[in-house]
N, CA, C and O atoms as a Tripos MOL2 file, in Angstrom:
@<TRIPOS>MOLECULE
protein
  292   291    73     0     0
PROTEIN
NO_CHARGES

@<TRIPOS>ATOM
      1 N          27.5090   10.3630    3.5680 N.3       1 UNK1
      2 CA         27.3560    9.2160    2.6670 C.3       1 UNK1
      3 C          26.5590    8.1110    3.3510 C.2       1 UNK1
      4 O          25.7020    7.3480    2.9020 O.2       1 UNK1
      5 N          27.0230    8.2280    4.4180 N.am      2 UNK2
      6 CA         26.1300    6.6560    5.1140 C.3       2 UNK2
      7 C          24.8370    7.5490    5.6190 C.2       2 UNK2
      8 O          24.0380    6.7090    6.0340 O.2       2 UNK2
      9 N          24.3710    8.6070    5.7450 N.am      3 UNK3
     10 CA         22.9410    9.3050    5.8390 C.3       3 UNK3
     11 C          22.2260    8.8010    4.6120 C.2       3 UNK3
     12 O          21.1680    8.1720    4.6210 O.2       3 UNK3
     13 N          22.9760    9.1740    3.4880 N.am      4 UNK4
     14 CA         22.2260    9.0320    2.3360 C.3       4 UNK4
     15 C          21.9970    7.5000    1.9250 C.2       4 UNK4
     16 O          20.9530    7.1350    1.3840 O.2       4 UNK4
     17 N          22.9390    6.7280    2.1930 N.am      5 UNK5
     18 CA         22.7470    5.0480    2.1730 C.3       5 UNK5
     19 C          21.6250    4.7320    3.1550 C.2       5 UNK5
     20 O          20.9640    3.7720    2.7590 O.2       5 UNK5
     21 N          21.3530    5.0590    3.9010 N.am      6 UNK6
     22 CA         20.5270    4.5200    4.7570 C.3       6 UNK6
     23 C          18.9440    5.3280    4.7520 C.2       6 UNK6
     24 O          18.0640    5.1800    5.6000 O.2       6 UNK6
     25 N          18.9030    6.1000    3.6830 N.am      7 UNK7
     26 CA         17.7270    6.8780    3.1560 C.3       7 UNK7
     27 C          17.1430    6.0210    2.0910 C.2       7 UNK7
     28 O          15.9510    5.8120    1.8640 O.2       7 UNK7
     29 N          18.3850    5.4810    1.3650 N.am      8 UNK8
     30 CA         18.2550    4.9360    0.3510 C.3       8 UNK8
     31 C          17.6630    3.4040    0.3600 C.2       8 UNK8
     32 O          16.9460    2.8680   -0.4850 O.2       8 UNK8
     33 N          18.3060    2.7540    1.8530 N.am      9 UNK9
     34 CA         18.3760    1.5920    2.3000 C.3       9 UNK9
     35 C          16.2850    2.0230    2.4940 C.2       9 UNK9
     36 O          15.6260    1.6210    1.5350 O.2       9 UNK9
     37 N          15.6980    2.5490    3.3170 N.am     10 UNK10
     38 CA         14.5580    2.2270    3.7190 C.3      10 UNK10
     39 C          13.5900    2.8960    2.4770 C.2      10 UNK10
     40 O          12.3830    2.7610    2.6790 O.2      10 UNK10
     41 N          14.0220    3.6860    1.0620 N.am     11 UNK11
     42 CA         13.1510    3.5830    0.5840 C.3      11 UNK11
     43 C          12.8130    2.4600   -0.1680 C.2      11 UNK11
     44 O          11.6820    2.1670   -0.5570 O.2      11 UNK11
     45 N          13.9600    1.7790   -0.3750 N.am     12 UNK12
     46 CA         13.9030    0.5750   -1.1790 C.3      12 UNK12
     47 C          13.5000   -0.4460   -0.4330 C.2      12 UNK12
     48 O          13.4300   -1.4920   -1.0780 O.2      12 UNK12
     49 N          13.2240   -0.5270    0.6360 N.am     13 UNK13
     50 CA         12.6510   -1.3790    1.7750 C.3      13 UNK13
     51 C          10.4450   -0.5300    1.6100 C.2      13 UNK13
     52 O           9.3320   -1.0480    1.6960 O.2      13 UNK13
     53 N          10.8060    0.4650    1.4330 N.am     14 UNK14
     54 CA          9.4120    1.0660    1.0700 C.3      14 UNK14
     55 C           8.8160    0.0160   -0.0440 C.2      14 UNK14
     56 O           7.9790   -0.8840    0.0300 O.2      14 UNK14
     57 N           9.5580    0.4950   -1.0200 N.am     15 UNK15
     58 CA          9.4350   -0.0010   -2.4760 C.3      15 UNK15
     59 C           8.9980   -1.6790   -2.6550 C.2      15 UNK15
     60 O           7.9860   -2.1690   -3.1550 O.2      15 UNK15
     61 N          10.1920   -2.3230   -2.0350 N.am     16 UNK16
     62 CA          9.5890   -3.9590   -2.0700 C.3      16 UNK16
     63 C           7.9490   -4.1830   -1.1280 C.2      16 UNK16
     64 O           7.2560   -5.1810   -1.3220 O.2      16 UNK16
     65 N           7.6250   -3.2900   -0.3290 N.am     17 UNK17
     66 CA          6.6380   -3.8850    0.2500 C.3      17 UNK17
     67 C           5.7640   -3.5810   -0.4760 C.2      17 UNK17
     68 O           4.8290   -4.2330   -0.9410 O.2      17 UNK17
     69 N           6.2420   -1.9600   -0.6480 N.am     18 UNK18
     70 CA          4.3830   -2.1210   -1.6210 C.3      18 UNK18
     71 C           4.6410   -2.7980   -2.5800 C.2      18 UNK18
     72 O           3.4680   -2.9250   -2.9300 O.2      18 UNK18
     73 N           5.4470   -3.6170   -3.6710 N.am     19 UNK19
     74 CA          5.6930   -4.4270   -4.7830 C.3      19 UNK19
     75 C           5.0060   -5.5350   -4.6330 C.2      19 UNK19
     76 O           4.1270   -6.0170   -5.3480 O.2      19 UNK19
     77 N           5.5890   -6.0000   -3.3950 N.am     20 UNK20
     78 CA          4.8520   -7.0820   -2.9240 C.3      20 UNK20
     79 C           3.0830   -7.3890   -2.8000 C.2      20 UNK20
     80 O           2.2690   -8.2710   -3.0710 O.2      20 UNK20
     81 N           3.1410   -6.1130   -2.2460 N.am     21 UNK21
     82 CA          1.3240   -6.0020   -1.6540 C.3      21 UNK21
     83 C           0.4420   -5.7320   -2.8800 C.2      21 UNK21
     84 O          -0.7610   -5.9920   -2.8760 O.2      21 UNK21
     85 N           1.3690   -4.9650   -4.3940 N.am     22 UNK22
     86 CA          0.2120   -5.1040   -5.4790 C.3      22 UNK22
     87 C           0.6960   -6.0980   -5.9740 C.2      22 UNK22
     88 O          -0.0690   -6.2230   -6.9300 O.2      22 UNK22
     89 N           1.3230   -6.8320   -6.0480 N.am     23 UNK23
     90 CA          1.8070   -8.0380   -6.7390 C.3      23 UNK23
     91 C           0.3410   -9.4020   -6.0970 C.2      23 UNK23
     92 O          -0.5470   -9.9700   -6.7340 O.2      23 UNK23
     93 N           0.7370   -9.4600   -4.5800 N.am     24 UNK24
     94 CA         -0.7860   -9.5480   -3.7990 C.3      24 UNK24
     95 C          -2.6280   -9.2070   -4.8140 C.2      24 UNK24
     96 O          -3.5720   -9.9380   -5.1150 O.2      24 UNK24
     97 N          -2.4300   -8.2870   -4.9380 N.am     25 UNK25
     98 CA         -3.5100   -7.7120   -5.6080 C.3      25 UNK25
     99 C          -3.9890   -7.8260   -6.8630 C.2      25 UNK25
    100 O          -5.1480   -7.5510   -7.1750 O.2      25 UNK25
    101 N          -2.9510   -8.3110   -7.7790 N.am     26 UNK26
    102 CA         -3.0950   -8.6570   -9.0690 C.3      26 UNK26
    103 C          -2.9030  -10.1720   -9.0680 C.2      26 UNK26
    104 O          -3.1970  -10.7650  -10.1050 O.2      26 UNK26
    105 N          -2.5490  -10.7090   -8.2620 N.am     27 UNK27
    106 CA         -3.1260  -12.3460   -7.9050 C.3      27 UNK27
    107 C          -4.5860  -12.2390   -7.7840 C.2      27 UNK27
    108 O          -5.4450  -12.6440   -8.5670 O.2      27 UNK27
    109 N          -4.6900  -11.7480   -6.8940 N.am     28 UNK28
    110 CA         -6.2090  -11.6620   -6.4990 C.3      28 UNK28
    111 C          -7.1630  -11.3130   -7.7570 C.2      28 UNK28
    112 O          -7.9920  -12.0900   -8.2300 O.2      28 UNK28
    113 N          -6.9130  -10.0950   -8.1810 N.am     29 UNK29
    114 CA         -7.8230   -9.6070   -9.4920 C.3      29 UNK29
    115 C          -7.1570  -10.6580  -10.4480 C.2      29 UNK29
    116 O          -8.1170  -10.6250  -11.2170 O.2      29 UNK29
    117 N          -6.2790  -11.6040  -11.0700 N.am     30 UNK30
    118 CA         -6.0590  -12.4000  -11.6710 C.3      30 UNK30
    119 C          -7.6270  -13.7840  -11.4370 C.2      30 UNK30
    120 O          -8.4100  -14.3170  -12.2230 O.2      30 UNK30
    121 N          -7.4380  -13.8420  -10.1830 N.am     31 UNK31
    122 CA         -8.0940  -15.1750   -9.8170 C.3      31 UNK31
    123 C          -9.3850  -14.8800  -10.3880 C.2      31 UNK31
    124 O          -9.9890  -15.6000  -11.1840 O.2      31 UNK31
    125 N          -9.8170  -13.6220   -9.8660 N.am     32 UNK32
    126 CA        -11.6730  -13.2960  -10.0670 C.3      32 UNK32
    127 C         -12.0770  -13.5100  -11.5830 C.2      32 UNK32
    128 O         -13.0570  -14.0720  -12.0730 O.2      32 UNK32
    129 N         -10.8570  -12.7950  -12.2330 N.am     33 UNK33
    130 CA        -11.1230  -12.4190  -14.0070 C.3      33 UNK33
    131 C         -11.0350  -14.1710  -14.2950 C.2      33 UNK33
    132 O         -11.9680  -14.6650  -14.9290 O.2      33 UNK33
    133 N          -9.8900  -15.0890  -13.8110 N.am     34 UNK34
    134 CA        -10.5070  -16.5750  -14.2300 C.3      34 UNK34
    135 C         -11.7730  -17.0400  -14.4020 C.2      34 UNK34
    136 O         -12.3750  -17.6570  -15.2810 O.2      34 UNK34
    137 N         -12.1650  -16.3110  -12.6970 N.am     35 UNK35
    138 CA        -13.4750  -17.2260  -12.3040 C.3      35 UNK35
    139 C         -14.5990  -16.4910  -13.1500 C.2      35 UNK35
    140 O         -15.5710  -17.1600  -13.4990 O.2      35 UNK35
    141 N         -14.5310  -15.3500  -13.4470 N.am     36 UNK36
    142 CA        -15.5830  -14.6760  -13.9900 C.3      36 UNK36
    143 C         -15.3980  -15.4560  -15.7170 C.2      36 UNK36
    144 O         -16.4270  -15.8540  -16.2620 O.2      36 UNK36
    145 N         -14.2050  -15.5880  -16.3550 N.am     37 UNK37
    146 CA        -13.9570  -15.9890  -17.5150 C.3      37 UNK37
    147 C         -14.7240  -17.3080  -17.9400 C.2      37 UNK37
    148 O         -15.2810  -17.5180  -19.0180 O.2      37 UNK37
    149 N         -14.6120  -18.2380  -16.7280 N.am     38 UNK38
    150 CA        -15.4240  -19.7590  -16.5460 C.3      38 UNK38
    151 C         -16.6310  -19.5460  -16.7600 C.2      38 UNK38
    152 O         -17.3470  -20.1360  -17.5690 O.2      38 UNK38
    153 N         -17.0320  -18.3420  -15.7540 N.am     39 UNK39
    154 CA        -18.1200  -18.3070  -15.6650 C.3      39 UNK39
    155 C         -19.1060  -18.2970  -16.7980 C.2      39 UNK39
    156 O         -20.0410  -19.0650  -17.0240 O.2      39 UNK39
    157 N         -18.5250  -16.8810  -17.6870 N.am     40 UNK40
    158 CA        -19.2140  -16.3900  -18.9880 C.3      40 UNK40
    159 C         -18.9990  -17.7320  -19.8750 C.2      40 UNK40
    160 O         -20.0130  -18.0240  -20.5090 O.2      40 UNK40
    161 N         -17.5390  -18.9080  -20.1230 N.am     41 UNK41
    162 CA        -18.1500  -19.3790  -20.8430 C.3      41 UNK41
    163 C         -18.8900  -20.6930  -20.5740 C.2      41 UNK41
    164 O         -19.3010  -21.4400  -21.4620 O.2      41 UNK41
    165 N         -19.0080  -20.8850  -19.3490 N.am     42 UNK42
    166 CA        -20.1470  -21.5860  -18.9170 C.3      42 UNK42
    167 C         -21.6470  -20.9770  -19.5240 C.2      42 UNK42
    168 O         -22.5070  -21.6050  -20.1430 O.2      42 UNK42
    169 N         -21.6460  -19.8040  -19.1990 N.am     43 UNK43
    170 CA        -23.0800  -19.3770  -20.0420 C.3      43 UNK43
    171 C         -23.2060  -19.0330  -21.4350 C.2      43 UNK43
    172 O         -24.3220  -18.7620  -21.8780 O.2      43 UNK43
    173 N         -21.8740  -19.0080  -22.4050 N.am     44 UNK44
    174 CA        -21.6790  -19.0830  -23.3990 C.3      44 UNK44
    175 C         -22.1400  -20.2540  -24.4970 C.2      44 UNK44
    176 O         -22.7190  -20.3220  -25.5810 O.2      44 UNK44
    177 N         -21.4130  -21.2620  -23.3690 N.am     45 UNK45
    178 CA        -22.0410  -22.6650  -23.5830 C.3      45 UNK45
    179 C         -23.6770  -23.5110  -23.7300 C.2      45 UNK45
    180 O         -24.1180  -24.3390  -24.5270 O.2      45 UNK45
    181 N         -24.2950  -22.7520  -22.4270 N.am     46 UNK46
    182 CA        -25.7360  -23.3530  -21.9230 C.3      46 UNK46
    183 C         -26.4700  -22.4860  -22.9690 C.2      46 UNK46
    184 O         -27.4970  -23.0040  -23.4090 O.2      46 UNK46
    185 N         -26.1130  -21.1370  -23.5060 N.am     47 UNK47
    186 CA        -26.5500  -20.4760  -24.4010 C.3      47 UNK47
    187 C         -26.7950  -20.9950  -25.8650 C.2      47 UNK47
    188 O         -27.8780  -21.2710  -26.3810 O.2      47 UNK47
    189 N         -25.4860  -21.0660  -26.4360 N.am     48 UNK48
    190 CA        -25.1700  -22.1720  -27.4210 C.3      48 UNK48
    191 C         -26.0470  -23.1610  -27.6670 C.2      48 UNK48
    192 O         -26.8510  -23.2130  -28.5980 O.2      48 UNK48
    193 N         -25.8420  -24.0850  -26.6520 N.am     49 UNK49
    194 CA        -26.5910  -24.9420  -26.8260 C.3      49 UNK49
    195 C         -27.7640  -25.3570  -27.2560 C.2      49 UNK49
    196 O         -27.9920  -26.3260  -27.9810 O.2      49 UNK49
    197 N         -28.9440  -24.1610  -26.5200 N.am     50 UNK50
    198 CA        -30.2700  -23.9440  -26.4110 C.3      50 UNK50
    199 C         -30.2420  -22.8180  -27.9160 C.2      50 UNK50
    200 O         -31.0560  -23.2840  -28.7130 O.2      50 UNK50
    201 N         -29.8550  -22.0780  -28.2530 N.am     51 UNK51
    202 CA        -30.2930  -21.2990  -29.5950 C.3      51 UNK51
    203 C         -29.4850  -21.8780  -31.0980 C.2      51 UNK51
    204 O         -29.6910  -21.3980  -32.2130 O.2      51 UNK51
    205 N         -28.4350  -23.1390  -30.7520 N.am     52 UNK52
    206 CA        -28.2410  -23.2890  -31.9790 C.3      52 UNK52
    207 C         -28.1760  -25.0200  -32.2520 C.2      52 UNK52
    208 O         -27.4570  -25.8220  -32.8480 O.2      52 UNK52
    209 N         -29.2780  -25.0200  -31.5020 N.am     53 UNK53
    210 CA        -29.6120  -27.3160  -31.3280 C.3      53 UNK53
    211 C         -28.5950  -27.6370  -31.1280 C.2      53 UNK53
    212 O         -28.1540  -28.6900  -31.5880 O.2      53 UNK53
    213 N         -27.9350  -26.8710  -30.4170 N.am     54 UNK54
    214 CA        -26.7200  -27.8860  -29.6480 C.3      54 UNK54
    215 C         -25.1160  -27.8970  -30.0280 C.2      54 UNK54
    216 O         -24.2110  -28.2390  -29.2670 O.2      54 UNK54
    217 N         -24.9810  -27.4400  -31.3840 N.am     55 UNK55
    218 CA        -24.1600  -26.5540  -32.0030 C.3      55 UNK55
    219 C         -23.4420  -26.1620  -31.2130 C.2      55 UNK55
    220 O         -24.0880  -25.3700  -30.5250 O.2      55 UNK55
    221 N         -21.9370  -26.2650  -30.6860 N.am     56 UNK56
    222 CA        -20.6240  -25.7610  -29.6180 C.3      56 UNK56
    223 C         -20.0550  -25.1700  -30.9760 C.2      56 UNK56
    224 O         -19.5960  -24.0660  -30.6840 O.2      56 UNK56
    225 N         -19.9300  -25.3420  -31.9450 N.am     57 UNK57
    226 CA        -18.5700  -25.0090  -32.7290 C.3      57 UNK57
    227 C         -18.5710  -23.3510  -32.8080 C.2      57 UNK57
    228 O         -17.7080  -23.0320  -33.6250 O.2      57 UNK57
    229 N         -19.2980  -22.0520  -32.1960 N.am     58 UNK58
    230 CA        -19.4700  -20.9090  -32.7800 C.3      58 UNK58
    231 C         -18.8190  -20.1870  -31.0310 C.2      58 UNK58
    232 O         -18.8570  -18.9620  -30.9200 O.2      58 UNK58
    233 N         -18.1980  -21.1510  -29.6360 N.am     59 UNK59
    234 CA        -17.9290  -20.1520  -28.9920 C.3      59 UNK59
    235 C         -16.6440  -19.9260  -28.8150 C.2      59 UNK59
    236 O         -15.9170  -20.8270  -28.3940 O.2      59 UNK59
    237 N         -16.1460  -18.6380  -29.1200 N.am     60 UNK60
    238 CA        -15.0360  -17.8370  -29.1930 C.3      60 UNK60
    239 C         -14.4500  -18.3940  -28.1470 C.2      60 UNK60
    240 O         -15.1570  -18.9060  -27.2790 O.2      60 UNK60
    241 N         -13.2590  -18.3970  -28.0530 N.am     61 UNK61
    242 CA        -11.6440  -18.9220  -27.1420 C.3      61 UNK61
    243 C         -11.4920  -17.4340  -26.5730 C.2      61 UNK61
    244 O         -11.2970  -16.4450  -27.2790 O.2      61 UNK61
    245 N         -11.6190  -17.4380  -25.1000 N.am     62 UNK62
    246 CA        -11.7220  -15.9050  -24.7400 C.3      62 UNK62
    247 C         -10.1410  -15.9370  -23.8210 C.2      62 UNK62
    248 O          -9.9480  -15.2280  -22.8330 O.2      62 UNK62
    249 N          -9.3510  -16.6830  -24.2580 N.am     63 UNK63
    250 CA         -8.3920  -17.3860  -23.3500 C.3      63 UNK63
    251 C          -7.5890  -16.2260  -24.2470 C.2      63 UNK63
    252 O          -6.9680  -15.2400  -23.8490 O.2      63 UNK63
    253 N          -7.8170  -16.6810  -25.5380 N.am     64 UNK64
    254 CA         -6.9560  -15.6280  -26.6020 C.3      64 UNK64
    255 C          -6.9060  -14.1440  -26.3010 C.2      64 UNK64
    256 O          -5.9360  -13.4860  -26.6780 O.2      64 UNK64
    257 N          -8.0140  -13.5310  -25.5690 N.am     65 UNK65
    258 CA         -7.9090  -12.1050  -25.3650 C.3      65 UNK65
    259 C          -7.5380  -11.3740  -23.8860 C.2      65 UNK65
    260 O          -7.4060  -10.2400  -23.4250 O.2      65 UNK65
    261 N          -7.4520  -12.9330  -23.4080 N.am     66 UNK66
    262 CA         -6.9160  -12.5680  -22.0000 C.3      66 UNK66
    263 C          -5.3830  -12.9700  -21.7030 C.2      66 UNK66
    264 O          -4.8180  -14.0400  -21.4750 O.2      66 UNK66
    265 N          -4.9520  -11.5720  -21.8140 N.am     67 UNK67
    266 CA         -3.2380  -11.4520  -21.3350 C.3      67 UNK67
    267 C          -2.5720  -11.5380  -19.7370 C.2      67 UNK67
    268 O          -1.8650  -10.7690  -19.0850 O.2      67 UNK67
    269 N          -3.2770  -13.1030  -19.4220 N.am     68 UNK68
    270 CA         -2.9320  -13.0420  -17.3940 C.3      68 UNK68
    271 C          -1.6520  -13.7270  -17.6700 C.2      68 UNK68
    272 O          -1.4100  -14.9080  -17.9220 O.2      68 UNK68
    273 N          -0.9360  -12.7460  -17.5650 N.am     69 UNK69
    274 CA          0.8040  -13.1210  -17.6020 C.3      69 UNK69
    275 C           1.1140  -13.3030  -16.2400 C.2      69 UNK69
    276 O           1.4140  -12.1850  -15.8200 O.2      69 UNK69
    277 N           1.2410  -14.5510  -14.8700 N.am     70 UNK70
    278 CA          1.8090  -14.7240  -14.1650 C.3      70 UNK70
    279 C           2.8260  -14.9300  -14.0320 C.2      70 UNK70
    280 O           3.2780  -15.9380  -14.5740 O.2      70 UNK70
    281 N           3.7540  -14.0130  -13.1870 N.am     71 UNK71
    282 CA          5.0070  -13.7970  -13.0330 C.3      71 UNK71
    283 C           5.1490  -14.8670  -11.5040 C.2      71 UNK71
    284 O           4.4540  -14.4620  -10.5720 O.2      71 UNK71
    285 N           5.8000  -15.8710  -11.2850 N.am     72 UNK72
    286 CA          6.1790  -16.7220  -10.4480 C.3      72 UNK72
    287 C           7.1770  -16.1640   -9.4340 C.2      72 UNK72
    288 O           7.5130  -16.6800   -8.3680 O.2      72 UNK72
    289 N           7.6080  -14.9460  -10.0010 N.am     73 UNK73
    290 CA          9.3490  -14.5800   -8.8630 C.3      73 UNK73
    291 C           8.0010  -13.6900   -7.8050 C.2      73 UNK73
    292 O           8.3140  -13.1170   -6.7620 O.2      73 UNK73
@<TRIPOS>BOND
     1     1     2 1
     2     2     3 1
     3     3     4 2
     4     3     5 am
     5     5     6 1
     6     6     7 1
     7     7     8 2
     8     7     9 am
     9     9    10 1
    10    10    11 1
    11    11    12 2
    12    11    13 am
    13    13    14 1
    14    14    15 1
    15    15    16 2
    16    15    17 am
    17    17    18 1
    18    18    19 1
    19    19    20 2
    20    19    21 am
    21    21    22 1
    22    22    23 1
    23    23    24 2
    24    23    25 am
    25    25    26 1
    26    26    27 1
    27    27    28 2
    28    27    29 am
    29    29    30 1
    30    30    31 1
    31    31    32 2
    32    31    33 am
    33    33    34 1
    34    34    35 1
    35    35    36 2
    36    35    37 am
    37    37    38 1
    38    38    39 1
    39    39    40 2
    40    39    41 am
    41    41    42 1
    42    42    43 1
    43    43    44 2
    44    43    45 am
    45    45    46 1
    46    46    47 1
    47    47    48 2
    48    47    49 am
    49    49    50 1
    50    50    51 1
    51    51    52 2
    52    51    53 am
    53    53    54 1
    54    54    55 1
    55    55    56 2
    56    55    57 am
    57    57    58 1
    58    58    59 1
    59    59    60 2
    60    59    61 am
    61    61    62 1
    62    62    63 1
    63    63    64 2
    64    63    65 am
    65    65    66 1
    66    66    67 1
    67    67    68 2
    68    67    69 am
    69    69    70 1
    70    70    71 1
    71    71    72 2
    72    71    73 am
    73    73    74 1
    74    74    75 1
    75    75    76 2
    76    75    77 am
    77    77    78 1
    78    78    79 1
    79    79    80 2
    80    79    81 am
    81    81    82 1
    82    82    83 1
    83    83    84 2
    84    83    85 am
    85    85    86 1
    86    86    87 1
    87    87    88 2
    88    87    89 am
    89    89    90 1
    90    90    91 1
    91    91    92 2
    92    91    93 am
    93    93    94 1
    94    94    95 1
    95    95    96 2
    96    95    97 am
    97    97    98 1
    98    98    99 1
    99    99   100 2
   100    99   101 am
   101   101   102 1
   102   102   103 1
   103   103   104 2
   104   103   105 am
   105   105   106 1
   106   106   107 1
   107   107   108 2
   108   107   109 am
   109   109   110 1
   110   110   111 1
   111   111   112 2
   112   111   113 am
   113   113   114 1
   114   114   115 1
   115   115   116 2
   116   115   117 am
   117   117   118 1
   118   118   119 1
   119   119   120 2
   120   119   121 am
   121   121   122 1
   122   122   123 1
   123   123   124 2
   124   123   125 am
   125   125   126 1
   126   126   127 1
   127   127   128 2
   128   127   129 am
   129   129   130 1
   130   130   131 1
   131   131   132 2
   132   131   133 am
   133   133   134 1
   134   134   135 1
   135   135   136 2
   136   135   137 am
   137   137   138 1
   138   138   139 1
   139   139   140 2
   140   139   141 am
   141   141   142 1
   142   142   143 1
   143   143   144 2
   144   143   145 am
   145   145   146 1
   146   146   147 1
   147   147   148 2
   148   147   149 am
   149   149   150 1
   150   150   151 1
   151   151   152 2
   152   151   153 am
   153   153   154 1
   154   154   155 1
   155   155   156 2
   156   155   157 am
   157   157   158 1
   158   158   159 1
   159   159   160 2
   160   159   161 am
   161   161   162 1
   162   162   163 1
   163   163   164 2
   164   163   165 am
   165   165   166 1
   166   166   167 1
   167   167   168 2
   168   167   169 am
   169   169   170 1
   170   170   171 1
   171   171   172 2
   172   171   173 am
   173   173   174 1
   174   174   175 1
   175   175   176 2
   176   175   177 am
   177   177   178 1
   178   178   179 1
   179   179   180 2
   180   179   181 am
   181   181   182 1
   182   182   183 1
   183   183   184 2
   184   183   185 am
   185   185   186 1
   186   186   187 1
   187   187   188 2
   188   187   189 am
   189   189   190 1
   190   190   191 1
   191   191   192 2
   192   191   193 am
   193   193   194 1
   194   194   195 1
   195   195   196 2
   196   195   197 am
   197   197   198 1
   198   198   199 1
   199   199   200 2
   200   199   201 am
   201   201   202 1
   202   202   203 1
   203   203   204 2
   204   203   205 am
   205   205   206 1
   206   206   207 1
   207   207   208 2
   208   207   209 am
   209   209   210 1
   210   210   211 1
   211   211   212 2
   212   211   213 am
   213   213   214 1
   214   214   215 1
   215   215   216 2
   216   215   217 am
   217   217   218 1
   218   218   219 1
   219   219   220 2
   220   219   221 am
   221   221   222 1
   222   222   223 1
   223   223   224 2
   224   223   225 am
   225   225   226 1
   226   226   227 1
   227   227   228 2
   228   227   229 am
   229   229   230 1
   230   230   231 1
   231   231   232 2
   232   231   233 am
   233   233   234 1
   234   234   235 1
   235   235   236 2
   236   235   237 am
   237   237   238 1
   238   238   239 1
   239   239   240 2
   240   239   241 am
   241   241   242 1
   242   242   243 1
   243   243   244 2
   244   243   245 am
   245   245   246 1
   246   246   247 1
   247   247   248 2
   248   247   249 am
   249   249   250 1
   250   250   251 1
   251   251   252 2
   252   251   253 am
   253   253   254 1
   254   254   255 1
   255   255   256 2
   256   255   257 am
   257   257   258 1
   258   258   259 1
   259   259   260 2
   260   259   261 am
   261   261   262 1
   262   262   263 1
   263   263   264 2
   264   263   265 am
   265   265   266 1
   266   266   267 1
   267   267   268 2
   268   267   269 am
   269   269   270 1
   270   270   271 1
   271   271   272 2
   272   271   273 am
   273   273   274 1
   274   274   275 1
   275   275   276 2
   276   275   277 am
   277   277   278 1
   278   278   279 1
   279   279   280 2
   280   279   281 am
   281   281   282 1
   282   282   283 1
   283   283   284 2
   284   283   285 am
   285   285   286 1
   286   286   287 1
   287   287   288 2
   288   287   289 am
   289   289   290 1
   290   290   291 1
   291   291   292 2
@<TRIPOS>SUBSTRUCTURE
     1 UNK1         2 RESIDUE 1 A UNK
     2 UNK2         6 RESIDUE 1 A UNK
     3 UNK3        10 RESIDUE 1 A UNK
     4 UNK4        14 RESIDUE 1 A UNK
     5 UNK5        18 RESIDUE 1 A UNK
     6 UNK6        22 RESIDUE 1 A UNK
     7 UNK7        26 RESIDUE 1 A UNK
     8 UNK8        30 RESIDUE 1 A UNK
     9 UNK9        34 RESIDUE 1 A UNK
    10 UNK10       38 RESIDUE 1 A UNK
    11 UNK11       42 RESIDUE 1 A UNK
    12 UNK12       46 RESIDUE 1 A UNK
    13 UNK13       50 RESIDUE 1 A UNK
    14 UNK14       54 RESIDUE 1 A UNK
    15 UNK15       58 RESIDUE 1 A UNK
    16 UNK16       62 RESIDUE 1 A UNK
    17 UNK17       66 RESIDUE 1 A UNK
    18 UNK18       70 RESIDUE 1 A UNK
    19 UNK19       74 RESIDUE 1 A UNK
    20 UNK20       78 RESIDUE 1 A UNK
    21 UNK21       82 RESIDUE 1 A UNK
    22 UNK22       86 RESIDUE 1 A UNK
    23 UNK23       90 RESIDUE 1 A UNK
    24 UNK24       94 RESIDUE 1 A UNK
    25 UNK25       98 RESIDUE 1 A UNK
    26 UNK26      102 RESIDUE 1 A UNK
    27 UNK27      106 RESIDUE 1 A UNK
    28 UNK28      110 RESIDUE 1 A UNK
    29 UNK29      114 RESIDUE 1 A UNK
    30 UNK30      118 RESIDUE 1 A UNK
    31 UNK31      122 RESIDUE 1 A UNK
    32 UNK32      126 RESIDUE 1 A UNK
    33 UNK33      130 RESIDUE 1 A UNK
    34 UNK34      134 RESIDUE 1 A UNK
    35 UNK35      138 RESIDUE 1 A UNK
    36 UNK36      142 RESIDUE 1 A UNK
    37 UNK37      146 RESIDUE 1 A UNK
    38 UNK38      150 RESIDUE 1 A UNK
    39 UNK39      154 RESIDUE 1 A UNK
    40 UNK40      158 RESIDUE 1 A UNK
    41 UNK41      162 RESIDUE 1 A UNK
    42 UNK42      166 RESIDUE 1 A UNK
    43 UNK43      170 RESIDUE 1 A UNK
    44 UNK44      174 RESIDUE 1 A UNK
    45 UNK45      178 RESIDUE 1 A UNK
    46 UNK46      182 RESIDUE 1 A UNK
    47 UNK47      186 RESIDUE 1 A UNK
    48 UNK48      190 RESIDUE 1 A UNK
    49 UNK49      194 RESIDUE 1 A UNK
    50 UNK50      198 RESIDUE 1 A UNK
    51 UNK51      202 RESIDUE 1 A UNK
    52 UNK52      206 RESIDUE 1 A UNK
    53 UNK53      210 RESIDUE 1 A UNK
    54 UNK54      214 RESIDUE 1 A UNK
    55 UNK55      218 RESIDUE 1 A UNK
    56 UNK56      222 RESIDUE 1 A UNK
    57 UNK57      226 RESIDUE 1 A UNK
    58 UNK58      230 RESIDUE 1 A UNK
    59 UNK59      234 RESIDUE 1 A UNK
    60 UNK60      238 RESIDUE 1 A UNK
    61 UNK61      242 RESIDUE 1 A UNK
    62 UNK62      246 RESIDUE 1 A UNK
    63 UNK63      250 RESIDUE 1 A UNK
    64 UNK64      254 RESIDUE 1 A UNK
    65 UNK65      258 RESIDUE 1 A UNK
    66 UNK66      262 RESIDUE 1 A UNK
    67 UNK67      266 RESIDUE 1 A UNK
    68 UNK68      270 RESIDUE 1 A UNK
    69 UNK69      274 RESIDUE 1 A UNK
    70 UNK70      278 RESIDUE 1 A UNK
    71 UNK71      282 RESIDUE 1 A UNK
    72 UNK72      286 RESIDUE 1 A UNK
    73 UNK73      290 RESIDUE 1 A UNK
């Protein structure tokens, strides 16, 4: 019994690290998809601008199709 507790003990010690380390990773790919999100509608914008005299009211809310659910724990 205490063999098997202590099998049990380090896979779950397995388990939190890698949890941790993609949890790590989807911060990271979280951050880029922001910056890339700014980015496009930064050029969404300068686009806009120049093909419809200046006209903002036609660029899509891309906030709406992006599901970055940050989990804080």
């Amino acid at each position: 019994m205490e063999r098997l507790n202590s099998k049990l003990y380090i896979q779950n010690c397995y388990i939190m690290k890698e949890n941790e380390r993609l949890r790590k990773k989807a911060q990271l790919l979280n951050q880029e998809n922001q910056a890339l999100l700014t980015e496009l509608k930064q050029k969404l914008t300068k686009g806009n601008s120049k093909g419809n005299n200046g006209s903002s009211g036609n660029i899509p809310d891309l906030n709406l199709s992006s599901s970055s659910s940050q989990n804080p724990n």
